[in-house]
Residue frames as qw, qx, qy, qz and C-alpha x, y, z in Angstrom:
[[0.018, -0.931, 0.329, -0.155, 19.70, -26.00, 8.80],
 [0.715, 0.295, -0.565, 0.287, 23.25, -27.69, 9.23],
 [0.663, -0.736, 0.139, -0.017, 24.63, -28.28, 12.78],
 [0.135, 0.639, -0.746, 0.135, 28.36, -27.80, 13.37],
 [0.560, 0.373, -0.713, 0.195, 30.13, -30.57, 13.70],
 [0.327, 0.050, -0.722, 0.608, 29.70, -32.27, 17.05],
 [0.235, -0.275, 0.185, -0.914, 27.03, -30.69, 17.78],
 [0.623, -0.397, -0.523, -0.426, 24.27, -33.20, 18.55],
 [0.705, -0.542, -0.411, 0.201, 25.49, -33.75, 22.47],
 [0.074, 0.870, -0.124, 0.472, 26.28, -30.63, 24.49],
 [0.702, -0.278, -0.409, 0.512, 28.68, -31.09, 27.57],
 [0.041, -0.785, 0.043, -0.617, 29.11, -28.53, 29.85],
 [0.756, -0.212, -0.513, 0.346, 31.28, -29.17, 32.92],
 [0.197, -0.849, 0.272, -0.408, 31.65, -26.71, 36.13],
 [0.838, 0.261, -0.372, 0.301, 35.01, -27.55, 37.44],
 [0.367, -0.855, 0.337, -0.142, 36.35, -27.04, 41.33],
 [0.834, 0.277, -0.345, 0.331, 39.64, -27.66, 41.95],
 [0.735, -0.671, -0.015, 0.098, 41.84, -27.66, 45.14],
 [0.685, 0.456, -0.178, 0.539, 45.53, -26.46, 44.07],
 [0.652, -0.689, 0.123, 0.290, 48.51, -25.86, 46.06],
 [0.143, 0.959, -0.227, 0.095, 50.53, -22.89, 44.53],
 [0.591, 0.060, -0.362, 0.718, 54.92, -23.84, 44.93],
 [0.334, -0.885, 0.036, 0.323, 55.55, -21.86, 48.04],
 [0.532, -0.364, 0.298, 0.704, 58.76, -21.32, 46.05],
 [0.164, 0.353, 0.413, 0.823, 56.92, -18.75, 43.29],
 [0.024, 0.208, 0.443, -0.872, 55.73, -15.70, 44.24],
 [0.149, -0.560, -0.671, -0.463, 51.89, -16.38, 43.01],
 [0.173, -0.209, 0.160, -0.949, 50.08, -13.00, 44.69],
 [0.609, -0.236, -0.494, -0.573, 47.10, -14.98, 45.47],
 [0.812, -0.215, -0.438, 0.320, 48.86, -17.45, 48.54],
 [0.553, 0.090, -0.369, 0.741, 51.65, -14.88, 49.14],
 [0.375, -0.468, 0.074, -0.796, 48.94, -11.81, 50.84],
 [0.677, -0.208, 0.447, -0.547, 47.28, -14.52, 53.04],
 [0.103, 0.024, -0.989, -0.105, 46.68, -18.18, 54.08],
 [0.089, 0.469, 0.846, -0.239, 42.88, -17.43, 54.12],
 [0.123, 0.244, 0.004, -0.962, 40.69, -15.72, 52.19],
 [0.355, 0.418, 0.795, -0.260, 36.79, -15.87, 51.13],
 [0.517, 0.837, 0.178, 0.025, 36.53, -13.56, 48.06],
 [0.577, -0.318, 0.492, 0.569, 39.73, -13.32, 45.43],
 [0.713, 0.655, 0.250, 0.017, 39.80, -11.32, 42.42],
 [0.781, -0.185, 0.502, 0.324, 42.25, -11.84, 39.91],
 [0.541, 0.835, 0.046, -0.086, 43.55, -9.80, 36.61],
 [0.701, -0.206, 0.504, 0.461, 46.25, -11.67, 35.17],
 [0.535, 0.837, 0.020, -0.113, 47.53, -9.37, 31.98],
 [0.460, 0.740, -0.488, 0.048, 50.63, -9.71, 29.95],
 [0.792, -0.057, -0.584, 0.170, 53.01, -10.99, 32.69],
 [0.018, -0.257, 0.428, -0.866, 52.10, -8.88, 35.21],
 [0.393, -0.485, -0.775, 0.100, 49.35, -10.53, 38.15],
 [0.213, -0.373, 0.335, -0.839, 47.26, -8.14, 40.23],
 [0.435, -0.407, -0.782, -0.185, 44.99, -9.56, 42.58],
 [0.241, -0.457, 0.228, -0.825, 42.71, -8.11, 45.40],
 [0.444, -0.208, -0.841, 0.228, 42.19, -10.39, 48.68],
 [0.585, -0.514, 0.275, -0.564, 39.56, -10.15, 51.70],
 [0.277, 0.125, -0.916, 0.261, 40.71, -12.23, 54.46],
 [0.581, -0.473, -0.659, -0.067, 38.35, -14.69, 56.14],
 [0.443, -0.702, -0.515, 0.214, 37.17, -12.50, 59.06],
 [0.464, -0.231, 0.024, 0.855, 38.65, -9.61, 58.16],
 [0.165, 0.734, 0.490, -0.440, 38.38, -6.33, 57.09],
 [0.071, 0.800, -0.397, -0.444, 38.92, -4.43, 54.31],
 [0.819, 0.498, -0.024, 0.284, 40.92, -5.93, 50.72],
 [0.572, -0.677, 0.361, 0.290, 44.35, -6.70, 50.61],
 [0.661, 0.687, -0.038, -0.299, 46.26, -6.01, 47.67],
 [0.570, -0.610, 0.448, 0.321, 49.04, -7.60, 45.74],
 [0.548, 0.749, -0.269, -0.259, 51.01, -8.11, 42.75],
 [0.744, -0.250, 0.550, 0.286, 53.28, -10.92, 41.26],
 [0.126, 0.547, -0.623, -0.545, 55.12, -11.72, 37.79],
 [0.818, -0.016, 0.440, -0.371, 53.44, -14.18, 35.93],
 [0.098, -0.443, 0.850, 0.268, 55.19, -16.98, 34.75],
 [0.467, 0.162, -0.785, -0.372, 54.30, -20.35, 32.49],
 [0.310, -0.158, -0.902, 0.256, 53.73, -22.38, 35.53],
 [0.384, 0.020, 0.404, -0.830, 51.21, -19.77, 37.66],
 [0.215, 0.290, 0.928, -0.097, 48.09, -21.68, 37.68],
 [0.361, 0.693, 0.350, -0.516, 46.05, -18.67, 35.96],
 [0.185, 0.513, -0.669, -0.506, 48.38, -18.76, 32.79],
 [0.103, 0.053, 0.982, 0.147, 47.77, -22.75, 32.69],
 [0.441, 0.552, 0.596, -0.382, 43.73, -22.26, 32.92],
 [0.211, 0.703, -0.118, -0.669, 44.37, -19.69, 29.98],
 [0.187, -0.483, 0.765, 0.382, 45.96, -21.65, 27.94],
 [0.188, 0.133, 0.965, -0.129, 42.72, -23.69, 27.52],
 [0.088, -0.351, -0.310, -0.879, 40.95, -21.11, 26.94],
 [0.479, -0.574, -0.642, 0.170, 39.22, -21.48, 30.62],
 [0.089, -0.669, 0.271, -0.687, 38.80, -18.27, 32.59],
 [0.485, -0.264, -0.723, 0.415, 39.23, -19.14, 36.81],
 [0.225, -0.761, 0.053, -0.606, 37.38, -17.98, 39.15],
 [0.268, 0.035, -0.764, 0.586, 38.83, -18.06, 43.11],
 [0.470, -0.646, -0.291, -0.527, 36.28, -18.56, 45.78],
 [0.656, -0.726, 0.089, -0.186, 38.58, -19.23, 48.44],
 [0.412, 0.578, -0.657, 0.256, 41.93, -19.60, 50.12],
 [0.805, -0.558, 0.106, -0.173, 42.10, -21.78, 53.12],
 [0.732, -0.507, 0.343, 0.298, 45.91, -22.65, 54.55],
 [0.111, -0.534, 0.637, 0.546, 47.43, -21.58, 51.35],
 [0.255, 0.248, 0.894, 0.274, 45.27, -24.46, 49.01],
 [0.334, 0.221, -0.171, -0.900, 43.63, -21.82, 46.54],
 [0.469, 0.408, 0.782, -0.042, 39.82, -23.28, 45.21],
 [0.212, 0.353, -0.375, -0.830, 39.22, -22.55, 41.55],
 [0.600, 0.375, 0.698, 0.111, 36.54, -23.31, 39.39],
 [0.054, -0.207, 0.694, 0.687, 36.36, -23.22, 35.34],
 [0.810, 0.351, 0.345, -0.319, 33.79, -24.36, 32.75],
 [0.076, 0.299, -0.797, -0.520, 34.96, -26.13, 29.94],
 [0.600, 0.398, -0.324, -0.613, 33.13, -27.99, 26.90],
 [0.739, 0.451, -0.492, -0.089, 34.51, -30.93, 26.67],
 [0.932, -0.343, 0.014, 0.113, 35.98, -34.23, 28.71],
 [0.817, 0.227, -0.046, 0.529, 39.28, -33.15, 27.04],
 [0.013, 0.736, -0.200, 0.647, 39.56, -29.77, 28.29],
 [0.712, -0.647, 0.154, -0.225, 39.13, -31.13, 31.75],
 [0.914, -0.232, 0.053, 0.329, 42.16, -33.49, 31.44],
 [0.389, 0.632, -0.016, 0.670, 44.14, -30.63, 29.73],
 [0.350, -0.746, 0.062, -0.564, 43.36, -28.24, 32.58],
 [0.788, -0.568, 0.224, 0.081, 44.13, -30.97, 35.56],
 [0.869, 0.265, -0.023, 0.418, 47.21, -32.42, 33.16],
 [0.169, 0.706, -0.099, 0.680, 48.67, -28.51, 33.08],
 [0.501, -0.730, 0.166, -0.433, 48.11, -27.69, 36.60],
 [0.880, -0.427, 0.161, 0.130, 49.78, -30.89, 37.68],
 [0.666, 0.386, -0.080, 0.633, 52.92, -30.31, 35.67],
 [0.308, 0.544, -0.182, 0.759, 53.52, -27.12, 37.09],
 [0.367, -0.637, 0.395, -0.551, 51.93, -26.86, 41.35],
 [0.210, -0.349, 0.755, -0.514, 52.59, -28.85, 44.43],
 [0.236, 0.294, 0.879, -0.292, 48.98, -30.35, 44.50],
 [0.445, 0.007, -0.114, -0.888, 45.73, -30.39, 42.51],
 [0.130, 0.303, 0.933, -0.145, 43.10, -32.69, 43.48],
 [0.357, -0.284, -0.393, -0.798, 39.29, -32.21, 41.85],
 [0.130, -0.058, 0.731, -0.667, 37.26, -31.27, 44.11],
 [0.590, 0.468, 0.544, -0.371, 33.57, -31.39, 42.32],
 [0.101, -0.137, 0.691, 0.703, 32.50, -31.95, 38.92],
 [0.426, 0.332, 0.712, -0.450, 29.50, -30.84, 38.14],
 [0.060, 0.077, 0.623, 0.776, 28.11, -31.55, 34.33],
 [0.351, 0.499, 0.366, -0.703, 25.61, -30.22, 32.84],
 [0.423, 0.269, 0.783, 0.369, 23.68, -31.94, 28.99],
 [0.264, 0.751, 0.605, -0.020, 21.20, -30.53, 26.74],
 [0.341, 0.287, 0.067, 0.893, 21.26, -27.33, 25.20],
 [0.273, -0.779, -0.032, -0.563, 18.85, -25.66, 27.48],
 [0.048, 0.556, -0.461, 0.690, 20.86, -26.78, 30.43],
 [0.648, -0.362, 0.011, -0.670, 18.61, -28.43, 32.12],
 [0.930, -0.163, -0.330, -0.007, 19.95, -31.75, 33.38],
 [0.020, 0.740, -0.531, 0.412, 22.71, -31.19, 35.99],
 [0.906, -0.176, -0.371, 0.108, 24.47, -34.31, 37.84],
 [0.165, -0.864, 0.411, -0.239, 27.04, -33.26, 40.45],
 [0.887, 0.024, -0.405, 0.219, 29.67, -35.72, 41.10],
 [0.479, -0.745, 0.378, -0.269, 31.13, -34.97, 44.94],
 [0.711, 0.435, -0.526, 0.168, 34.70, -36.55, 45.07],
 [0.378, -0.653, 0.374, -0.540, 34.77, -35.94, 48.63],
 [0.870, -0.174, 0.172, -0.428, 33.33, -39.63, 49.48],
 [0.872, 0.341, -0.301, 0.178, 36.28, -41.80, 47.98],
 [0.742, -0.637, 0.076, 0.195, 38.72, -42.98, 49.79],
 [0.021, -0.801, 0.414, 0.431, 42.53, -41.54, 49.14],
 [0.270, -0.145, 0.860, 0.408, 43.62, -44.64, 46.96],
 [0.404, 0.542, 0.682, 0.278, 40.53, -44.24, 44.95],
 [0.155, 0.946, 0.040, -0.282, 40.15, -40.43, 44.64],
 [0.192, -0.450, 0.672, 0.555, 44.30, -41.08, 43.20],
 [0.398, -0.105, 0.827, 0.382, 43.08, -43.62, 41.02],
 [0.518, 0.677, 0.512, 0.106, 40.45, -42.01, 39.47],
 [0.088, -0.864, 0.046, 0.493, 41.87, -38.62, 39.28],
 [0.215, -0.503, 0.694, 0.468, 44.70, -40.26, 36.90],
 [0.391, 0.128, 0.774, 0.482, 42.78, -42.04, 34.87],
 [0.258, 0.915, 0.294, -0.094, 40.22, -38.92, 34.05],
 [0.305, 0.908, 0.029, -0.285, 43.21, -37.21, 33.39],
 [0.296, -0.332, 0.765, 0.466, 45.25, -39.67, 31.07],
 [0.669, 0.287, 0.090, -0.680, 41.69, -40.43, 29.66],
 [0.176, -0.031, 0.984, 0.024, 41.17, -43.82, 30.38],
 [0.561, 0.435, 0.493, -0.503, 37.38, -43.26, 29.86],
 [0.535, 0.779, -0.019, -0.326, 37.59, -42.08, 26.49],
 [0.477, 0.627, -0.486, -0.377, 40.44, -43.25, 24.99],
 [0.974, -0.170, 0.095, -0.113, 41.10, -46.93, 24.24],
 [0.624, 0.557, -0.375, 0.400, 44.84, -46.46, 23.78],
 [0.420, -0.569, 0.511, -0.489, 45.08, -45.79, 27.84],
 [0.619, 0.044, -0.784, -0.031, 46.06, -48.73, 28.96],
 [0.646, -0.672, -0.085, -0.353, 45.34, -49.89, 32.90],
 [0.884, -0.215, 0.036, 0.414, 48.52, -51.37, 33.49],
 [0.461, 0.339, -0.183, 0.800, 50.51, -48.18, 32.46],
 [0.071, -0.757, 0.039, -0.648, 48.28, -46.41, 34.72],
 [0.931, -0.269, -0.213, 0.122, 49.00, -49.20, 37.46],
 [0.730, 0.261, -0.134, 0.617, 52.74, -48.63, 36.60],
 [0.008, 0.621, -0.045, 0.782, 52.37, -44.73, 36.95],
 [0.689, -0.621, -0.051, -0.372, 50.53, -45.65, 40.64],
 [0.277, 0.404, -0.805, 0.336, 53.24, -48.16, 41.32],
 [0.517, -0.168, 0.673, -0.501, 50.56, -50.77, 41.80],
 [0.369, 0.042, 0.918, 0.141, 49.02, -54.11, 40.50],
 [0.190, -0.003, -0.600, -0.777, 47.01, -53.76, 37.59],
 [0.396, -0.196, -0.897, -0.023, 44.55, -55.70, 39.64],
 [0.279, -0.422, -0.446, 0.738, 44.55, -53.58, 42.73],
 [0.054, 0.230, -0.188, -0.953, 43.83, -50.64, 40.36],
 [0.437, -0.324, -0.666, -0.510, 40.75, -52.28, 38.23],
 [0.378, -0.589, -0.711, 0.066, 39.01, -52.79, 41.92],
 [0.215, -0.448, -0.232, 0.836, 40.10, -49.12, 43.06],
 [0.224, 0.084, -0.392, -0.888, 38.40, -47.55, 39.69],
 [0.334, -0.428, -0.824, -0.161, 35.26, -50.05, 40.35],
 [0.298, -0.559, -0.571, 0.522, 34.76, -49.54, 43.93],
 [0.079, -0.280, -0.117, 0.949, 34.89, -45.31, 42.62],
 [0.271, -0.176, -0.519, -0.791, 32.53, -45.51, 39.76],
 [0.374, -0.465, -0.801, -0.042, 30.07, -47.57, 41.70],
 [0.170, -0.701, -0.543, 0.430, 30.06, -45.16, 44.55],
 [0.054, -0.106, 0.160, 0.980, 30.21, -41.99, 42.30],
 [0.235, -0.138, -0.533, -0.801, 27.35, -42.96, 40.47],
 [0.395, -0.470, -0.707, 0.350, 25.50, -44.09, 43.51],
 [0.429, -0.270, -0.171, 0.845, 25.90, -40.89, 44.47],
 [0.032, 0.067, -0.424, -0.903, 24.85, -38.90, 41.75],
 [0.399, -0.229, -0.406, -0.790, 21.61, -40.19, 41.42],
 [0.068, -0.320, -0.714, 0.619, 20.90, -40.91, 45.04],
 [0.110, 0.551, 0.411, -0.718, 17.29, -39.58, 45.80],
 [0.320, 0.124, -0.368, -0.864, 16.38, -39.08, 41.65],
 [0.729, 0.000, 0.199, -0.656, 13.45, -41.31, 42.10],
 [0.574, -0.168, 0.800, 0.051, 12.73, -44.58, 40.77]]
């Protein structure tokens, strides 16, 4: 039987992101509450509803906005990614995605940074095989701010993958030494992948 195209390695990536909504658009999601622990969300046409329980509260708190190009549920769309919100904390909305593909993930952060305040990735956790069955979590938590920047940018200019990225434009883009940068992307892989397979035996 033929396999499609591409098919011989499956990726599968569960994406959390940390995004910070302009306070200056009226995203329904921020503008009901700066805290909330279950968020659901039915972006249609260009009209947002969303329904909020605040963190110790009672009851659901509704609201409604206009969605525009920039909202951060259009941009997921666009990808063809559905978000889900598991939480608001001080206004900084957490969303995760799944997506296929290393390129959908820089698409998805690329988009999101063009158009809010802040996104920063908060976990990545892939997942190989077609039955699913290998799962690596990568916790970004542990890097320090000049490395959590410096990878962040080059996953989503795709330095990994593409050899047209150069390291000196992404240096440029950091306003820092090409040098400085090669030991900030070391120092992250080393302790990512440390990380990751902490504790899988020997």
């Amino acid at each position: 039987m033929a396999q499609p195209v591409g098919s011989g390695r499956r990726l599968r990536v569960d994406l959390a992101l940390d995004l910070d909504p302009d306070e200056s658009g009226n995203c329904p999601i921020v503008a009901e509450t700066a805290d909330a622990s279950d968020v659901s969300v039915n972006a249609v046409g260009h009209e947002c509803t969303v329904d909020i329980r605040p963190t110790g509260g009672e009851g659901l708190v509704s609201g409604r906005g206009r969605v525009s190009e920039g909202c951060l549920c259009r941009v997921f769309q666009r990808f063809d990614c559905v978000p889900h919100i598991r939480r608001v904390e001080d206004g900084t909305v957490r969303a995760t995605t799944y997506v296929d593909d290393r390129k959908t993930v820089r698409n998805v952060v690329g988009g999101l940074r063009e158009s809010l305040d802040r996104v920063r990735v908060a976990q990545l956790a892939v997942v190989e095989g077609s039955d699913a069955a290998e799962r690596v979590t990568v916790d970004l938590s542990g890097l320090t701010p000049k490395q959590r920047e410096g990878i962040e940018l080059a996953v989503a200019r795709g330095y990994f993958d593409d050899e047209s990225v150069r390291l000196g434009d992404l240096a440029e883009e950091l306003d820092i030494g090409k040098s400085a940068l090669s030991r900030r992307l070391r120092c992250a892989q080393s302790k990512l992948v440390t990380d990751a397979f902490d504790g899988d035996g020997e």
